[in-house]
C-alpha positions in Angstrom: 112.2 109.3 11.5 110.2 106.6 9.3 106.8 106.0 9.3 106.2 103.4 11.6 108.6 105.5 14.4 106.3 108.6 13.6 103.1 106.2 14.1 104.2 105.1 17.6 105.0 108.0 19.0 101.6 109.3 18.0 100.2 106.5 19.7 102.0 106.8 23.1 101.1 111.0 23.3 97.3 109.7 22.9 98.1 106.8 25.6 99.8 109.2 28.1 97.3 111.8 27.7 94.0 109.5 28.2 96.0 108.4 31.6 97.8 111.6 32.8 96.0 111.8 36.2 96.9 108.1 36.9 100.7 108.1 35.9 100.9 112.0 37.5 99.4 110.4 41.2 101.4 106.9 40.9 104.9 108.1 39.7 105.4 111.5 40.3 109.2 111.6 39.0 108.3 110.2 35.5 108.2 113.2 33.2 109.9 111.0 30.0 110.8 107.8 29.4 113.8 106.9 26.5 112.5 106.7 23.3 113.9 103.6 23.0 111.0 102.6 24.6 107.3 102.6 24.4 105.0 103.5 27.0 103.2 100.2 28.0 107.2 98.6 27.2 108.4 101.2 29.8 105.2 100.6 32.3 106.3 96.7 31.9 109.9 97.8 32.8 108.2 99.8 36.1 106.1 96.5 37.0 109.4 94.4 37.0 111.9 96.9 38.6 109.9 99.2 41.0 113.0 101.1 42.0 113.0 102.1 38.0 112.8 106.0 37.2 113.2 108.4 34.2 113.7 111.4 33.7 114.5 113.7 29.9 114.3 110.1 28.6 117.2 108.8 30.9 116.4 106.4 33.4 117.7 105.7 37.3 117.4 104.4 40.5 114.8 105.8 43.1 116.3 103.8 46.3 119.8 104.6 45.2 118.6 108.2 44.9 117.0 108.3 47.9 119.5 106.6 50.4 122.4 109.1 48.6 120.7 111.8 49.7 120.4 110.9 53.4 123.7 107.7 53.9 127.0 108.8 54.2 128.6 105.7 52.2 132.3 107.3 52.1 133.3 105.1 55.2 132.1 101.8 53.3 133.6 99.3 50.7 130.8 100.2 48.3 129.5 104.1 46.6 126.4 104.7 45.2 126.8 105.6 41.5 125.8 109.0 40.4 124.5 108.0 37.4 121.6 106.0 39.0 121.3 108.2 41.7 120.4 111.4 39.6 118.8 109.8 36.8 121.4 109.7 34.0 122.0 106.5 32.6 121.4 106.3 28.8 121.3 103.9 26.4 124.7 105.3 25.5 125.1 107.1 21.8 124.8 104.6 18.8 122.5 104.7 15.9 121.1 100.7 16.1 118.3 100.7 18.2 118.9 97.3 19.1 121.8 98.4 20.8 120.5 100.7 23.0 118.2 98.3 24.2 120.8 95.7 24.8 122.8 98.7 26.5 119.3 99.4 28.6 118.9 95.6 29.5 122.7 95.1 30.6 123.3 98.0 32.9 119.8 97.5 34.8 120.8 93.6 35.0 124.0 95.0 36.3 122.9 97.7 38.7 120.0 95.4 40.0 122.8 92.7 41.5 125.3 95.4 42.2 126.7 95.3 45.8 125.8 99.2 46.3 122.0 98.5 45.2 121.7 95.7 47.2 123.1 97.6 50.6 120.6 100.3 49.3 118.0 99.1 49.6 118.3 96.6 52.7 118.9 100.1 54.0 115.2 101.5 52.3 114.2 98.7 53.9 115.2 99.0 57.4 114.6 102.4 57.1 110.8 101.3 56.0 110.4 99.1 58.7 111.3 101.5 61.7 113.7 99.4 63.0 115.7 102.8 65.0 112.4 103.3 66.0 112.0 100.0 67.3 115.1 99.5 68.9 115.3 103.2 71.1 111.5 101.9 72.2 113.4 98.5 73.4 116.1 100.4 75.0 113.5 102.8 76.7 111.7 99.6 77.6 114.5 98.1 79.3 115.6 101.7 81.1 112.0 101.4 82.4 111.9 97.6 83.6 115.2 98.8 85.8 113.8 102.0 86.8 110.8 99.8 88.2 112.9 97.7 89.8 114.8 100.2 91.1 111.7 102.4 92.2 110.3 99.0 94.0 113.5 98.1 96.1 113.5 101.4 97.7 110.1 101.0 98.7 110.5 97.7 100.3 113.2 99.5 102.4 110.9 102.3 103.1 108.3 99.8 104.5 110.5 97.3 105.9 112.2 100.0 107.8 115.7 99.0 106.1 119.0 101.2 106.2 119.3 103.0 103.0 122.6 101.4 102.5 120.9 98.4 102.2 119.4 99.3 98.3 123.2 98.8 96.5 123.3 95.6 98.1 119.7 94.5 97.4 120.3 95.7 93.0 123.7 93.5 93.6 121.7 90.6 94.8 119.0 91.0 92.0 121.6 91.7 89.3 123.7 88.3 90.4 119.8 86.5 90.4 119.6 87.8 86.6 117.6 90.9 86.8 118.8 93.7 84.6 118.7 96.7 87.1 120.5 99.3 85.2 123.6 101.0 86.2 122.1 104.6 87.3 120.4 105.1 90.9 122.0 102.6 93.2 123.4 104.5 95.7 121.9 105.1 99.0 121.3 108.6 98.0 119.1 107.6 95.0 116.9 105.7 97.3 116.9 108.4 99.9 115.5 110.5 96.8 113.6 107.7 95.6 111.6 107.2 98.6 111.3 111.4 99.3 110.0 111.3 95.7 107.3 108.4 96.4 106.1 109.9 99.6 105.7 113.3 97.5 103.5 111.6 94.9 101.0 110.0 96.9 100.5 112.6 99.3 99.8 114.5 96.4 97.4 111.5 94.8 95.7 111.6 97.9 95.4 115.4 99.0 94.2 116.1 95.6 91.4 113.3 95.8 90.0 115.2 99.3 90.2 118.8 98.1 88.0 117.7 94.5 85.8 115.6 96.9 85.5 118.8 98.9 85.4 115.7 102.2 85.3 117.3 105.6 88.8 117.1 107.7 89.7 116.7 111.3 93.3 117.4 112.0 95.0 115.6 115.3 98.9 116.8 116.8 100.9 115.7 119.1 104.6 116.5 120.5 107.4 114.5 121.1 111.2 114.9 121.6 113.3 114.0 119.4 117.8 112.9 119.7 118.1 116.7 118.6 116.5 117.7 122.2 113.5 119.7 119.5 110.3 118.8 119.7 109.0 117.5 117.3 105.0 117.9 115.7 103.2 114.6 114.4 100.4 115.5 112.1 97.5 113.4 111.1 94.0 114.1 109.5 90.7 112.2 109.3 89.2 112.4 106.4 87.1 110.5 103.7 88.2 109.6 100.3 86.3 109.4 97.6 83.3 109.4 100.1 84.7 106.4 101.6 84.3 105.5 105.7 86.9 108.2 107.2 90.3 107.3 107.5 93.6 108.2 109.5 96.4 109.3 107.7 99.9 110.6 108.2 100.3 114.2 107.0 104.3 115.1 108.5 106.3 115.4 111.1 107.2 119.2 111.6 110.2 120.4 114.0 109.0 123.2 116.2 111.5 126.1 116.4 109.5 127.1 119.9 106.9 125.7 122.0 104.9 128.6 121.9 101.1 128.9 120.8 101.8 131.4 118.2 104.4 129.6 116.6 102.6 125.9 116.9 99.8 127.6 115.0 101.7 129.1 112.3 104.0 125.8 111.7 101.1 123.8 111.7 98.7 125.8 108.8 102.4 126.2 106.9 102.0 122.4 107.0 98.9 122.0 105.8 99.6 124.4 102.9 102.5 122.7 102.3 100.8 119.6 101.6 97.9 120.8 99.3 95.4 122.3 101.6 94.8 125.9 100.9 92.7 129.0 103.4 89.7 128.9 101.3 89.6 124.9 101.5 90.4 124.9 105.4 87.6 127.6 106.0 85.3 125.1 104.4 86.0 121.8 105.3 88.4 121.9 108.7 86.0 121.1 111.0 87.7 119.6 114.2 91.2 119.8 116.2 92.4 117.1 118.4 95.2 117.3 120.9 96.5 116.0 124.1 95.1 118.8 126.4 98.0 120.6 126.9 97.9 124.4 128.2 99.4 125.8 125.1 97.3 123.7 123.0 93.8 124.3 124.2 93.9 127.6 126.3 90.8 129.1 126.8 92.2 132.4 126.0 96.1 132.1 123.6 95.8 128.2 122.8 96.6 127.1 119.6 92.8 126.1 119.6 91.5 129.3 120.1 93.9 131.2 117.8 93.0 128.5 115.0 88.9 129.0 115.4 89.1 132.8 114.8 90.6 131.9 111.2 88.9 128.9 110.2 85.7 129.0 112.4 84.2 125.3 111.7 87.1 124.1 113.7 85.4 122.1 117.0 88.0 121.7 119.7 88.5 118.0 121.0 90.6 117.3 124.2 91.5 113.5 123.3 89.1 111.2 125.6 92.2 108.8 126.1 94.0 111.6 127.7 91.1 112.6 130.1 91.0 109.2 131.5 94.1 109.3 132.6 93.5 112.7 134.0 90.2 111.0 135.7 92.4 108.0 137.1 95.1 110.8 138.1 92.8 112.7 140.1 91.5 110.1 141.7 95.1 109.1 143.2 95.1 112.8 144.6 92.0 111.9 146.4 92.8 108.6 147.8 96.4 108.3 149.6 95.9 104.9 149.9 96.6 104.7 146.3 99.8 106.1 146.6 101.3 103.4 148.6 99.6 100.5 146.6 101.4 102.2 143.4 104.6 102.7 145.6 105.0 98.8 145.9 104.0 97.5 142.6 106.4 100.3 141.4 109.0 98.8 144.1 108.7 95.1 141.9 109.4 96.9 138.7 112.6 98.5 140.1 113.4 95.2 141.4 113.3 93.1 138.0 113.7 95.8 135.5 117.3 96.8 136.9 118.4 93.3 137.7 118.8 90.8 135.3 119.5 88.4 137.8 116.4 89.1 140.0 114.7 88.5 136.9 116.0 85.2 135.8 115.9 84.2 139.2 111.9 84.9 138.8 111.9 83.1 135.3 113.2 79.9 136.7 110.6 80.4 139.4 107.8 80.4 137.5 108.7 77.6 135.0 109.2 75.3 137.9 105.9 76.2 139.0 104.5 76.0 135.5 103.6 79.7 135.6 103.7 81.8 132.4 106.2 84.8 133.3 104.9 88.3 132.7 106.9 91.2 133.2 105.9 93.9 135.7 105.4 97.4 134.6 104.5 100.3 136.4 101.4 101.4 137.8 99.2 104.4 137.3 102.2 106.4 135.5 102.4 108.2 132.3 101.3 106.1 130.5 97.7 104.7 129.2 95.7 102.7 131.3 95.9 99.5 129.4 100.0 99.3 130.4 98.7 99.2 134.4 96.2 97.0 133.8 98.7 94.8 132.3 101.0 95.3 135.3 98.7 94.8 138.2 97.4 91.4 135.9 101.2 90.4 136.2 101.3 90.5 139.8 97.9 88.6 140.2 99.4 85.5 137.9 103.0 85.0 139.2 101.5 86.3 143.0 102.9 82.4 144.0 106.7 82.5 142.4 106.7 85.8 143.6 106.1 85.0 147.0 108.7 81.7 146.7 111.3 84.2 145.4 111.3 86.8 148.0 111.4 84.1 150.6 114.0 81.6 149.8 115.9 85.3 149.2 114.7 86.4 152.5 116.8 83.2 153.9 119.5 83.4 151.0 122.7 83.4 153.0 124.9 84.9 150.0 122.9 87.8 150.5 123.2 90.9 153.2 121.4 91.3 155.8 119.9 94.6 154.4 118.9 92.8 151.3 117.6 89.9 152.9 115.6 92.4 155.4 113.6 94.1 152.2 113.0 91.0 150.9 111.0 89.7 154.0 109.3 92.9 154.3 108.3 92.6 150.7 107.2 89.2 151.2 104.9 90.1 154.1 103.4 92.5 152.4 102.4 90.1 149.4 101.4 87.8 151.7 98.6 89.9 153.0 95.4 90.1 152.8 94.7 93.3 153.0 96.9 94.0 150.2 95.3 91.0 147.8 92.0 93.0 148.6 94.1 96.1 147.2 95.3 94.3 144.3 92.0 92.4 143.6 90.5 95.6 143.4 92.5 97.3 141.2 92.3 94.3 139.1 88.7 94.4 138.4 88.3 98.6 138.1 91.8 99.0 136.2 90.4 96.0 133.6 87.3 97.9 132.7 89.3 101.0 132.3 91.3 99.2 130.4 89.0 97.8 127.8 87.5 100.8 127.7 91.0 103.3 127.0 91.2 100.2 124.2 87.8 100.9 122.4 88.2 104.7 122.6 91.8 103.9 120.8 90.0 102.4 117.5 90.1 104.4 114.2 86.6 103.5 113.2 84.8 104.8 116.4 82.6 107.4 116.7 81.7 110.2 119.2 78.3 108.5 119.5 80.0 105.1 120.3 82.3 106.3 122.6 79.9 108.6 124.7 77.9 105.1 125.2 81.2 103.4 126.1 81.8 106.0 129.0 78.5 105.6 130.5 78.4 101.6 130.3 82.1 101.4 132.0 80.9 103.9 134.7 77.9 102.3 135.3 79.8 98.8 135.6 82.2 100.6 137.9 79.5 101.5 139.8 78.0 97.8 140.1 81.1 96.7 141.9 80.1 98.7 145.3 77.0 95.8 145.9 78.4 93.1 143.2 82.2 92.4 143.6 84.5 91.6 140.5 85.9 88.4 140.1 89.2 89.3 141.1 87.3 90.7 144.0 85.4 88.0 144.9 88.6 85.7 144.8 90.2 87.9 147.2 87.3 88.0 149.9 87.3 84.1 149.6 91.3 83.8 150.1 90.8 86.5 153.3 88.4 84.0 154.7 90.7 81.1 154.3 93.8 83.2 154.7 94.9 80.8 151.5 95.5 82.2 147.9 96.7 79.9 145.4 98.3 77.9 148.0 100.2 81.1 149.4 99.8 81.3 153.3 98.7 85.1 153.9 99.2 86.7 156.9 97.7 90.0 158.2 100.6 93.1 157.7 99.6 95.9 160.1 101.3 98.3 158.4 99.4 98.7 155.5 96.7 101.4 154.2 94.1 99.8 152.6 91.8 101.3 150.0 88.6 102.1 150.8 86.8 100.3 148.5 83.3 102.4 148.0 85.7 105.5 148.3 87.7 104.3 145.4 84.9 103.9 143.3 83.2 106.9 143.9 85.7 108.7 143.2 86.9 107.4 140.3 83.0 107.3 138.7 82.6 110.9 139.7 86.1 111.9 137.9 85.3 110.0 134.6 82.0 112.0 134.6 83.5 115.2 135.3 86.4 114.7 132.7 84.7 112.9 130.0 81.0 113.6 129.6 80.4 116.9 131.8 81.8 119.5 129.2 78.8 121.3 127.9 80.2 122.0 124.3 81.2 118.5 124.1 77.3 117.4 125.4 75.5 119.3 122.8 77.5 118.4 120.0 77.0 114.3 120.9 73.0 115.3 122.0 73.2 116.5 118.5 74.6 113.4 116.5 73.3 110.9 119.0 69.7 111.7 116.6 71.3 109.1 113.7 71.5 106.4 116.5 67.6 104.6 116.2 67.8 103.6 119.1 67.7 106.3 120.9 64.0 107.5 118.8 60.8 107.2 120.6 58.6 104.4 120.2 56.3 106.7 117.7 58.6 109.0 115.4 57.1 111.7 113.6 58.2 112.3 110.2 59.9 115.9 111.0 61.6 114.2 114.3 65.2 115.6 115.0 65.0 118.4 112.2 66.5 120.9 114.5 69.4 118.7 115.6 70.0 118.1 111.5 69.9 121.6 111.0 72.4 123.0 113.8 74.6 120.0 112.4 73.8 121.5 109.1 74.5 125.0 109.7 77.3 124.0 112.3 79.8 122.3 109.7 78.8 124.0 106.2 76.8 121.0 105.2 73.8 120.9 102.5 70.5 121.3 104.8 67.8 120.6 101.9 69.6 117.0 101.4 70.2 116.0 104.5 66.6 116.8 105.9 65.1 114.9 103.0 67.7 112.2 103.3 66.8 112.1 107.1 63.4 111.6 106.4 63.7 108.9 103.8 66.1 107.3 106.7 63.0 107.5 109.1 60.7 105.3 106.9 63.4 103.0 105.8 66.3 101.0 107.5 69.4 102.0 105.5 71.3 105.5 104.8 70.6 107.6 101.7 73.2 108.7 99.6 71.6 112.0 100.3 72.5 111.9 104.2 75.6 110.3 103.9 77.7 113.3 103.7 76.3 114.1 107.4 77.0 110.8 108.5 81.0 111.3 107.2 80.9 114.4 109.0 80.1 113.1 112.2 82.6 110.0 111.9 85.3 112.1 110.9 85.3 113.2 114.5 88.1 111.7 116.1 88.0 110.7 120.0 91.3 110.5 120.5 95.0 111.1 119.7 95.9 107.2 119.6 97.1 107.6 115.9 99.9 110.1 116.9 100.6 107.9 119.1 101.0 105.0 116.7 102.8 107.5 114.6 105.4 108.0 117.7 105.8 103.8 117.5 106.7 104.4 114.3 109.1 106.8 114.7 110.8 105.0 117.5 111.2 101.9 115.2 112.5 103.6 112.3 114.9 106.4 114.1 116.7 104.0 116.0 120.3 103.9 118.0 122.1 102.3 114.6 119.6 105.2 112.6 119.7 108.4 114.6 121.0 110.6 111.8 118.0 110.7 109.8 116.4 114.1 109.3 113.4 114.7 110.0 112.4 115.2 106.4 113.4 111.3 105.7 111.6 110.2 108.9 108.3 111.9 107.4 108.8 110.1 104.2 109.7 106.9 105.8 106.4 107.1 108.1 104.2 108.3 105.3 
């Protein structure tokens, strides 16, 4: 080694060592570079080829080395070459320097355009770029975009009330409009699951939002039969959430094995725990139970009522107040005979239409040549609500003249009998009367207060407090009518004294019992008392929560006025006394609510007055379990109602 060779490689030690740390952190794999080379010619040779590495004074290929270690390329028209790959390409063995550089410069001009360096490192470079990555988050994207789809097709057949077979031929329709919906869950029995799944989830969602709230609940039942001859248990709560107005909501529909009390009560709290609500929560927070009255329901002594108090005893019993005006209106039939026969021949019109389709056009073509709206005739005074009779005896009132004009041009109706034609002049006299207009005219007036009032009592948002005032304003109205007649009443005495009524001759029919009319009304004021505001638990309870109402305060309030009635509330339902007395008082100086009363004021209108929403819930049912659906479980009814 000359001179000059001996100088230079003193110089590149010195350079190397002064910058140790930096070529140790930046290039890790460098341990020697080829003598051939200096240190800043080799650190020129990095700066142009990157991918450049040495090793025992050899040099190689980083990407090639790296990709041969993880690509398979046995399958491809190209190989990585060893060499490069585990750093071992020399300047090859002769003495002229020169040479070995021109060596150096021809096989890295070679490997640099080679075809397997080249698919290296577009390979490094995908690999850099995360294009798998990419592309399974663009297939999960689009698994996603169809599972939404998907998800969102059942549920427009859950609320549309659609057949389950319906969701293959919905995805076919929305695949041949150029939506992607995948090729997995389009079956009927996917949705089925679908929709059970959805129902699951946001009863969950929203049971979990009222047992962190800690929001009082009222739970309301009812029974039905359903196409497997069981009956069947609807289950609905009130409840707030998120200290929101109380609402109504669907709970399940549980199929009772027996109709016993026992059994009732244990199916019903293995529902509630079903759905979320555990003992220690129910002990807490269940404050009422509605139902329809039944005996095995609310028996003083074995109802599901009492068995349900001695476990969770917050619970406050509540005989629905639609259901004891119908008891009130029932009672009052058993008093009056009279009644009886009026309800016998409006019921006599209902047979006549509902079971004859030709009576019934006949009637239709009646009343359009009179320009007379047709309305169907129901029945009167039967199982169901008030409302439905109200509507029925309001039928008879409109089409009273094509009523009349059909049974007596069938009365005279050659093609008929003479049976037929017999009971339809004996119906037509009896129309014709006026003793039974005065009947109808006062059914008319009574049944459409009742009416308006089962209505209001119906209404999610009522109150106790609202409907207790309802009840005595419909009484006292009822009561008005003894000296001050209704207008259908007043109509009536007018058409008796001109023995006219809309141009229908009336004639007097012997053979009728009239209602008594100040009979009638006394009675049916002192049965709504009796039945809906004479039970004592019932009268304390509203005498309590009629104190938020301001106007029923004194014309001078004192600042600790209705403390007691706060704290029996208070103590009554589990609520916190300090903040609702203080709220209370702040309320008695001011004109709105405090935040710190308002969980008294959720307690009290989570009281439900009635059962109507398992009613509703029954509508439901009947539209979704249909004659073309009547194989649906009970399970899929509950998630189709929910």
């Amino acid at each position: 080694m000359n001179n000059t060779d001996t100088s230079n490689k003193k110089r590149d030690e010195d350079y190397v060592n002064q910058n140790l740390d930096t070529v140790n952190e930046t290039s890790p794999l460098i341990t020697a570079w080829p003598s051939e080379w200096t240190f800043e010619q080799w650190q020129t040779k990095n700066n142009a080829y990157p991918w450049l590495i040495c090793a025992n004074g050899k040099i190689g290929c980083s990407v090639c080395q790296e990709i041969g270690n993880i690509y398979n390329f046995k399958n491809s028209y190209v190989e990585i070459s060893p060499e490069w790959a585990q750093c071992s390409v020399s300047g090859g063995t002769s003495c002229d320097k020169k040479t070995r550089l021109t060596v150096f410069r021809n096989k890295i001009k070679k490997h640099r355009t080679s075809l397997a360096h080249k698919s290296a490192t577009n390979i490094m470079h995908e690999k850099n770029s995360d294009n798998l990555t990419k592309q399974f988050e663009n297939i999960f994207l689009k698994i996603n975009k169809s599972t939404v789809t998907i998800f969102r097709t059942a549920y427009y057949i859950s609320k549309n009330n659609r057949p389950f077979s319906d969701h293959s031929k919905l995805l076919e329709l929305q695949n041949i409009n150029g939506i992607n919906t995948g090729i997995t869950l389009q079956s009927r029995f996917s949705c089925t699951q679908i929709i059970a799944h959805i129902s699951m989830k946001m009863k969950e969602k929203i049971v979990s939002n009222i047992v962190k709230s800690g929001s009082k609940i009222s739970v309301l039942i009812d029974e039905s039969t359903t196409l497997s001859t069981l009956s069947t248990m609807v289950v609905y709560i009130k409840t707030s959430i998120s200290s929101e107005d109380p609402i109504s909501i669907f709970l399940d529909l549980v199929e009772l094995h027996l109709q016993t009390a026992d059994n009732i009560d244990n199916q019903l709290i293995d529902c509630l725990h079903k759905s979320g609500f555990d003992d220690n929560f129910l002990k807490n927070n269940w404050i009422s139970f509605v139902s329809d009255g039944a005996s095995v329901l609310v028996g003083k002594k074995k109802g599901v009522a009492k068995q349900l108090k001695r476990k969770y005893p917050l619970i406050f019993s509540w005989h629905c107040l639609n259901h004891r005006l119908e008891l009130a209106v029932n009672d009052t039939m058993k008093d009056l005979n009279a009644i009886n026969h009026f309800k016998s021949f409006i019921d006599s019109l209902y047979d006549l239409y509902n079971n004859s389709p030709k009576n019934k056009n006949e009637i239709k073509e009646i009343c359009s040549e009179l320009d007379i709206i047709f309305l169907k005739i129901g029945r009167v005074l039967d199982i169901r609500w008030v409302a439905s009779s109200w509507r029925a005896v309001q039928a008879v009132w409109r089409t009273f003249p094509a009523l009349c004009k059909h049974f007596l041009s069938s009365s005279t109706d050659t093609t008929k009998d003479s049976k037929s034609r017999s009971k339809y002049l004996g119906l037509y006299n009896k129309l014709c009367s006026p003793e039974f207009l005065l009947d109808l005219s006062l059914m008319c007036d009574v049944l459409s207060e009742l009416s308006t009032l089962s209505l209001h009592l119906q209404k999610q948002t009522i109150t106790l407090l609202e409907a207790d005032g309802s009840i005595k304003r419909t009484i006292r109205v009822i009561e008005s009518f003894k000296n001050n007649s209704g207008d259908h009443m007043r109509t009536a005495d007018i058409a008796k004294r001109d023995m006219t009524f809309k141009n229908i001759k009336l004639s007097h029919f012997s053979k009728i019992v009239p209602i008594n009319k100040n009979q009638f009304i006394t009675s049916i004021c002192n049965n709504l008392k009796e039945r809906l505001l004479e039970n004592e638990d019932d009268f304390n309870l509203v005498q309590d929560i009629s104190i938020i109402d301001k106007t029923t305060w004194p014309s001078n309030v004192d600042i600790r006025y209705g403390e007691k009635e706060i704290k029996r509330l208070c103590q009554r339902f589990m609520l916190n006394k300090d903040n609702a007395i203080n709220g209370f008082r702040v309320y008695l100086d001011s004109n709105g609510l405090q935040n710190t009363i308002l969980e008294l004021v959720n307690c009290i209108k989570t009281f439900p007055c009635s059962t109507a929403d398992c009613e509703r819930g029954f509508s439901l049912l009947n539209l979704i379990c249909t004659d073309l659906r009547n194989k649906l479980t009970i399970s899929n009814i509950a998630n189709l109602m929910f």
